[in-house]
C-alpha positions as CSV (number, residue, x, y, z in Angstrom):
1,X,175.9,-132.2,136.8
2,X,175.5,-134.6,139.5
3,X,177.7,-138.0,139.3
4,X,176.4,-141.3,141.4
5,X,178.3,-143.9,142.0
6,X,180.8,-145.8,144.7
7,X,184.2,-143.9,145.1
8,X,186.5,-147.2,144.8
9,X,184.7,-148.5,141.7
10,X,186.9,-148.5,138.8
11,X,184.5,-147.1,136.2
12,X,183.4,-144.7,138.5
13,X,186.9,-144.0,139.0
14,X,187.5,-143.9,135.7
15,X,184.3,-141.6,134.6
16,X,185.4,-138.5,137.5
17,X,188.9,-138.5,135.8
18,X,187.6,-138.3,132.4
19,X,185.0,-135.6,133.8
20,X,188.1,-133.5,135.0
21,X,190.7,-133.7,132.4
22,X,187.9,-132.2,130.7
23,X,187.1,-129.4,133.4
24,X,183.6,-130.4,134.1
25,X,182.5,-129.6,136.9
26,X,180.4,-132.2,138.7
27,X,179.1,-133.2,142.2
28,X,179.6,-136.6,143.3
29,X,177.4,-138.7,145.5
30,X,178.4,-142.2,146.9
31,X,175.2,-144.0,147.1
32,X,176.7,-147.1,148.7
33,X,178.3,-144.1,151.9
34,X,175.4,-141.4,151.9
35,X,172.1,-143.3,150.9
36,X,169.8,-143.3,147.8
37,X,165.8,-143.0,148.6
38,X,163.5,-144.4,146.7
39,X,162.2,-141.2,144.8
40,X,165.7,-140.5,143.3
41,X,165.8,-144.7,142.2
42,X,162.3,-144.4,140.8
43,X,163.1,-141.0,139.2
44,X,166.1,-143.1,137.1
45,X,164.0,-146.2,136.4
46,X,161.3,-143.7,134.6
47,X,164.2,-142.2,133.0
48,X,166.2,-145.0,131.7
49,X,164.1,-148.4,132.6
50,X,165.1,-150.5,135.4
51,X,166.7,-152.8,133.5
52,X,169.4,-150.5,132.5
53,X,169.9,-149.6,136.2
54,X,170.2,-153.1,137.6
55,X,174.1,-154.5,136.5
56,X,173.3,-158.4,136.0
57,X,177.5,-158.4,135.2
58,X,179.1,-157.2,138.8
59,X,179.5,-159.6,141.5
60,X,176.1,-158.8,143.5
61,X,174.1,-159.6,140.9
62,X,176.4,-163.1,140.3
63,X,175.9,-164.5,144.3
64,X,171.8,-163.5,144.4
65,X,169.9,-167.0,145.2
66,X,169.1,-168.0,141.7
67,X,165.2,-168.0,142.4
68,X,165.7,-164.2,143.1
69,X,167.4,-163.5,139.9
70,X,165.2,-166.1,138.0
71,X,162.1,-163.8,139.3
72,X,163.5,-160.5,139.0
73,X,160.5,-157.7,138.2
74,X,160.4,-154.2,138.6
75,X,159.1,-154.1,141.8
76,X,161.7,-156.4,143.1
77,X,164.5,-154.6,141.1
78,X,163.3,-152.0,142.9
79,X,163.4,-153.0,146.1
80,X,166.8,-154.6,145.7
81,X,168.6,-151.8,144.3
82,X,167.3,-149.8,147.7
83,X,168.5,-152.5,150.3
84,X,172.0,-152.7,148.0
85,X,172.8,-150.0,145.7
86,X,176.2,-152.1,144.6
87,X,173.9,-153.4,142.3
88,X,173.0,-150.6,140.1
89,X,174.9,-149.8,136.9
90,X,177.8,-147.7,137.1
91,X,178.2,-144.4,137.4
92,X,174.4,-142.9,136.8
93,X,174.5,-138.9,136.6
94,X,171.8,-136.3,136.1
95,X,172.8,-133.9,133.9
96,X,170.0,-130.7,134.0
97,X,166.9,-133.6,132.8
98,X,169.2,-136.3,131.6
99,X,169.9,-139.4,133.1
100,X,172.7,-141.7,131.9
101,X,173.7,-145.0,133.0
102,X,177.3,-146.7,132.6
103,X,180.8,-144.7,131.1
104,X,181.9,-145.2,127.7
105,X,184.8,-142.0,127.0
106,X,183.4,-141.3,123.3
107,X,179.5,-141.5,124.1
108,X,180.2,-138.7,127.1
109,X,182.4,-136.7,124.8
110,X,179.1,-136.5,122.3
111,X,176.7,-135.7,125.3
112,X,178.4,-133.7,127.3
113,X,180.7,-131.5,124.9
114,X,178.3,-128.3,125.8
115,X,178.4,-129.3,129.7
């Protein structure tokens, strides 16, 4: 299991916590420190859609010129999650196919009780 995120976001924070008071064991990858290239994005946006990657909540998304998030396509969702990963959805892990976007305690209890 392989867990993406940035290290001083709270849901990220809270997600590795969960992950070991449950002895999983997972590698963690800070996108926004060591990089994310565009084969892994495009792997997630086949996997889960890019509108589930992109987080139109967070800050980022909020101070974007409104013609940019008025416009937004998958191309320049894209593009935009590459020049600023703060933007995708929080965390995203690959777990053996699986790709999941976001933390909620009781949905990773049901898909990861066999991890």
């Amino acid at each position: 299991m392989k867990l993406y995120g940035i290290r001083n976001c709270d849901t990220v924070k809270k997600a590795r916590k969960w992950l070991e008071e449950q002895g999983i064991t997972h590698d963690f990858h800070d996108f926004k420190k060591d990089g994310l290239d565009a084969s892994q994005l495009q792997r997630w946006e086949q996997a889960v859609g890019w509108e589930t990657l992109l987080n139109r909540r967070g800050t980022t998304w909020r101070k974007l010129p409104d013609e940019v998030r008025d416009t937004i396509s998958a191309q320049s969702a894209h593009e935009l999650m590459l020049e600023n990963p703060s933007i995708i959805k929080r965390p995203v892990v690959e777990h053996g196919d699986n790709v999941s976007v976001g933390f909620k305690a009781d949905d990773w209890a049901k898909q990861f009780s066999n991890a």
